[in-house]
N, C-alpha and C positions, 0 to 999 in steps of 0.2 A: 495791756502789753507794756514792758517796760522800757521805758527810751533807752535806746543806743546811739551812739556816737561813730556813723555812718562815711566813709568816702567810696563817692562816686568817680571815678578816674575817666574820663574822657568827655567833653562835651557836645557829640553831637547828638542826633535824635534821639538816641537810644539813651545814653549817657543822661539825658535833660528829663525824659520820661521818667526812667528809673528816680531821680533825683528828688522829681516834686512828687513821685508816688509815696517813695518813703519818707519823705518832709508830713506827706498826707496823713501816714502812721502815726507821725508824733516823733517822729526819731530825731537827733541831730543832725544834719545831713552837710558836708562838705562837697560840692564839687569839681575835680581840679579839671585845667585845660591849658594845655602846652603853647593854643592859639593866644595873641591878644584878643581873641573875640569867639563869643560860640557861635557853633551854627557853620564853622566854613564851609565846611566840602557842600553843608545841607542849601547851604547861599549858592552854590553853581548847578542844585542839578534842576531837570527837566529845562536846561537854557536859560538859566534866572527864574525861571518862573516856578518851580517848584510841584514834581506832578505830588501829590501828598500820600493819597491812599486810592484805590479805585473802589466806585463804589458797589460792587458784584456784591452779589451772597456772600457773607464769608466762606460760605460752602466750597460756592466756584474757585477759593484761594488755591486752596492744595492742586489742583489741575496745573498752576500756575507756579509750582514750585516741583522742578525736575526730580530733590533728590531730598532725603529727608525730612517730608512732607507731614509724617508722622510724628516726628521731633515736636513741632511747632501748633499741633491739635490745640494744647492747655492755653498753650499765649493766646494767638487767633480768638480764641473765643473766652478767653478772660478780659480782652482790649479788644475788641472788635473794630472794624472800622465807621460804621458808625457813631462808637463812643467816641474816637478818636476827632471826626467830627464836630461833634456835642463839642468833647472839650475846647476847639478851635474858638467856637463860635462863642464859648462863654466867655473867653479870652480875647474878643473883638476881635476875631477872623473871620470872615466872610468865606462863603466856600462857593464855586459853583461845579457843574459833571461837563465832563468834553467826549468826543467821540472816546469809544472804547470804554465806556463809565471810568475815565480817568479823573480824579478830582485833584482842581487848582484852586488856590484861592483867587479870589474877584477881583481884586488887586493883579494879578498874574507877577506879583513880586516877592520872591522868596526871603528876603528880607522882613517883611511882614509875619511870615510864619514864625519868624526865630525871635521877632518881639513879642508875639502871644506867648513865646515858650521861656520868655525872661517876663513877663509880667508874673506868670504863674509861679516863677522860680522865686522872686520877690514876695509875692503876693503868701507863699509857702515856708518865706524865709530861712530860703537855701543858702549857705554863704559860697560866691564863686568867687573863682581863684584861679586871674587868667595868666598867661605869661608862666606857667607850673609845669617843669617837666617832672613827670618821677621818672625818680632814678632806681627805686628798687622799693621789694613789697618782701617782708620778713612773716611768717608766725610766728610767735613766741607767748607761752602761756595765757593762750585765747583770745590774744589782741593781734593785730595788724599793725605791725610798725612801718610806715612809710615814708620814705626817705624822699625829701624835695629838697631845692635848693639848699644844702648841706645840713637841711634841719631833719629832726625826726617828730614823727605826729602818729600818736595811739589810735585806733579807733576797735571796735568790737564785730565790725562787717564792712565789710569791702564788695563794690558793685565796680568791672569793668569791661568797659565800653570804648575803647580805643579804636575802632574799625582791624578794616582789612589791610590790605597793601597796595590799592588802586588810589590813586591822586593821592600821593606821597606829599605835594606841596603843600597840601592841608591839618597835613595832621596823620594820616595815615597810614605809615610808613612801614610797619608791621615791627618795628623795632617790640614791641611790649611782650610780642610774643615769648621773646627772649625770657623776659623775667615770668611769663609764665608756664615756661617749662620750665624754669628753676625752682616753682612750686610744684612740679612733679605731673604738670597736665601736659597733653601729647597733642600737635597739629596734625590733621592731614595733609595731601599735597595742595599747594598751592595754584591757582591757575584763574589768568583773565577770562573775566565771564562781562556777558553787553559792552562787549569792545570790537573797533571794526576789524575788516579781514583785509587781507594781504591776497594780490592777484597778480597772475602772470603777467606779461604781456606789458610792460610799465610804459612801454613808449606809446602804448596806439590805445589810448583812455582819454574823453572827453571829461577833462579835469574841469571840477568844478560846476559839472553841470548837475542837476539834481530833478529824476524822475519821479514823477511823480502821478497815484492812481495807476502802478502796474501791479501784476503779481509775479511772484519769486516763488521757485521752486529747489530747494537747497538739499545737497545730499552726500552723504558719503558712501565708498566702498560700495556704490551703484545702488544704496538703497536713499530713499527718502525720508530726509529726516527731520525736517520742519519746512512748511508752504505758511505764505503771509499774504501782507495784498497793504499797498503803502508806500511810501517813500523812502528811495535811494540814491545817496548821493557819490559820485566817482569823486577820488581822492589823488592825490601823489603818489602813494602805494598800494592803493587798491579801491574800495567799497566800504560803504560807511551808511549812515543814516537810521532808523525805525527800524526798518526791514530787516536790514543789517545784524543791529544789537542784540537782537530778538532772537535770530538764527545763529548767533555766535555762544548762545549758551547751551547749545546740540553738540557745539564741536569740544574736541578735546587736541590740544594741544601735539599729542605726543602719536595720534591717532587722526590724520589728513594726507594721506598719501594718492587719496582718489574723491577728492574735495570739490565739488561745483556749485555753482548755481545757473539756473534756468530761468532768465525772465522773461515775460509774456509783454510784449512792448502795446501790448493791443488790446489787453483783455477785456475792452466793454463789446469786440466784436472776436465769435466764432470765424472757423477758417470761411466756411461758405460766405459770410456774410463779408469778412475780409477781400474774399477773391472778388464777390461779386463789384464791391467798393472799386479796386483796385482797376477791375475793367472798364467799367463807366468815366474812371478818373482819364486811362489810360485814353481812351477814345476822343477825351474831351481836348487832351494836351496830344496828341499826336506828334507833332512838330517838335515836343520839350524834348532838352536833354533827359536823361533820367537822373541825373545827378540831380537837378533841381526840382524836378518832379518826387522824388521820394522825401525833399524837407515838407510836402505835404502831411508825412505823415512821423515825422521824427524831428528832432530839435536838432537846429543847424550845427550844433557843436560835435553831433554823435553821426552825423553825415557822415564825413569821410572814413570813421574807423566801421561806420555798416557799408560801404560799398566796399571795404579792404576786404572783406568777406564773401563777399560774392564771388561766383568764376563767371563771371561774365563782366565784358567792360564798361564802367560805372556811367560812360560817356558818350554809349549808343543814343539815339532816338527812340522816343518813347513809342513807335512805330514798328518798331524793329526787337521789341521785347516779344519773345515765343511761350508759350505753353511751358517749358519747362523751368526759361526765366523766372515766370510768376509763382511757379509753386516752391522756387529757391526762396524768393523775396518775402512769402507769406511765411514757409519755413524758419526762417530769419527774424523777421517782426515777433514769432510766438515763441521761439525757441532761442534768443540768444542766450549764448551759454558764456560762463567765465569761471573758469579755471583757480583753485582757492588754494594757496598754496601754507598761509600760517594766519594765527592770529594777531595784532598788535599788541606791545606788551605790557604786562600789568600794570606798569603804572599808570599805562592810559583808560583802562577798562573802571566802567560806572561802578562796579563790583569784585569781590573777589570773590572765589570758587575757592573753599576750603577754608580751616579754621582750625577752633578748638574740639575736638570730635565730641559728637553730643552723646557717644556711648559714656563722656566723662561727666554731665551733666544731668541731673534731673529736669529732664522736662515740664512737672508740674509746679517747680519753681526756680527755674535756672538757678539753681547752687549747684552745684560743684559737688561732685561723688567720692571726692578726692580728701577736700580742706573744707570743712563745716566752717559756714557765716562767707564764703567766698562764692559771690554769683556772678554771672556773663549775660551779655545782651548786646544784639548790633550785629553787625557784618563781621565780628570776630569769631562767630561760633558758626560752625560747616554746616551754614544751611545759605539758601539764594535762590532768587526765584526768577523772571521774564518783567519785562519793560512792562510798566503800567502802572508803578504804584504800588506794587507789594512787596519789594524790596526796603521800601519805605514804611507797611506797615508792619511789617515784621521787626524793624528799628524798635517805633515804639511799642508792640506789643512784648516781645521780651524785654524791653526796659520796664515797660508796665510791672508785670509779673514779677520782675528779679526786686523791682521797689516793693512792692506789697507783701511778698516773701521775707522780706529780711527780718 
């Protein structure tokens, strides 16, 4: 294979993959980065800690990826996640699995990940280039002219990895799109995906309190459209947390006119075994307010917005609760419902929904169907998938792929 003189445009997972893949070729490889540092957006997610890949079949991937699932067959199982792995570990990463076969390093510090992935770049003798915005990307008689700090720089292929539009502060602002429709390639529509939701009702939410071991039942237009089981956290504007992020990539933005969700405040007990609880409690506190009586079974913060719900007064004696009381209260515990009214906006979302359309890409090597020696990888191309790590390995398999392709 004959060396080429390579830039990779953007430095996060996808961008860093792609880089020391084709460093791996033999090729010259440049990779630029607008951040003074790689790795940022890749340094805040899963909480610092970095979910990295999960470790399912790759099989189980596609289930896990709502919408062009088919797009990403050739990557997935060119970079699989256990190579992905492999490579960690050969790079003095430590890996271990968490519930949900989510993998973190051992370390649980994302910082750690992005030094394996600069040892390798080193090791590969990639040259970065931090502090680099490009300014614009030309064709011209089978080179790539790119314009950086008022200089221009030839190269023979071009790999870009810039993200989506989600945490703008890092890097990914979706500005690049720009100059790649100016190559003649087409985005779909944009739209926050694993970002929280927005709920009625702002004044009567137990802000800051965060559930945890319920299940959620989320749905639109009265049909069901994702059930989870996990933690929920109440916000300023609405609901947030696991649960959350997870059922926010069901929704569409433009399409919540009859938005809810249903949480089961109870679920390690059915209703019978709920009622039964509830009467032996009731019997035992006779004398209790019920106000105080029900933080038996709820966290004192979410007390008073569950008694605002009841039709009965929250302040009776625990004596004096009827037959029809209790089947509101268990009603209540298994069904509370909340009203979804938008999503938060993209710039806060883990992800973005939409990109470069993969009808413009070859999926057997992310090049471009358009500009021969021009490939894509990363959150810029219309695919995205559900919380767990496959977001992430999706980064580095099309980075994979687009590096080995060129």
């Amino acid at each position: 294979m004959d060396e080429k003189r390579v830039a990779v445009i953007g430095g996060g997972p996808a961008g860093m993959m792609a880089a020391i893949c084709s460093a791996k070729n033999g090729h010259d490889v440049t990779l630029y980065e607008k951040n003074e540092k790689l790795g940022k957006k890749l340094f805040l997610t899963g909480k610092g800690r970095c979910n990295i890949t999960n470790n399912a079949d790759i099989s189980g991937f596609f289930s896990n990826i709502p919408r062009n699932s088919k797009f990403l067959y050739s990557a997935l199982y060119a970079f699989p996640n256990y190579d992905l792995i492999e490579f960690l570990e050969a790079n003095g990463l430590k890996t271990k699995v968490e519930r949900g076969e989510r993998v973190f390093p051992v370390s649980d510090k994302s910082s750690d990940v992005i030094k394996a992935f600069q040892k390798s770049l080193k090791d590969n003798k990639v040259k970065v280039l931090l502090n680099t915005n490009i300014k614009n990307i030309e064709k011209q008689d089978k080179k790539f002219i790119i314009t950086a700090k008022n200089t221009e720089h030839k190269f023979d292929a071009a790999i870009i990895a810039t993200g989506g539009l989600s945490y703008p502060s890092t890097g990914s602002d979706g500005k690049f799109f720009n100059i790649v429709k100016s190559l003649g390639h087409t985005t779909t529509k944009f739209e926050p995906s694993l970002v929280s939701l927005i709920t009625d009702d702002f004044s009567i939410r137990p802000v800051g309190l965060t559930l945890k071991n319920i299940s959620a039942k989320f749905y639109n237009s009265g049909k069901l459209i994702h059930s989870d089981f996990g933690e929920l956290l109440f916000t300023h504007w609405g609901i947030s947390g696991p649960l959350v992020l997870s059922a926010s990539a069901h929704y569409y933005s433009d399409n919540m006119d009859d938005a809810y969700v249903v949480l089961d405040l109870k679920s390690a007990l059915n209703e019978q075994k709920l009622e039964n609880r509830i009467l032996s409690d009731i019997n035992l506190n006779s004398n209790k307010d019920f106000s105080n009586f029900i933080r038996g079974y709820l966290p004192s913060s979410m007390v008073p917005h569950f008694i605002d719900r009841l039709n009965f007064n929250g302040e009776i004696k625990c004596n004096m609760i009827t037959k029809e009381n209790r089947k509101e209260i268990i009603y209540l515990l298994k069904n509370y419902r909340l009203d979804i009214t938008a999503k938060r906006g993209i710039s806060e979302a883990i992800i973005t929904r939409g990109g470069i359309s993969t009808k413009e890409i070859n999926p057997s090597t992310m090049e471009s169907k358009i500009i021969p020696e021009l490939y894509f990888a990363g959150e810029m191309i219309d695919v995205d998938a559900f919380t767990g790590g496959y977001n992430l390995q999706i980064a580095f398999s099309t980075g994979y792929l687009a590096g080995l392709s060129v």
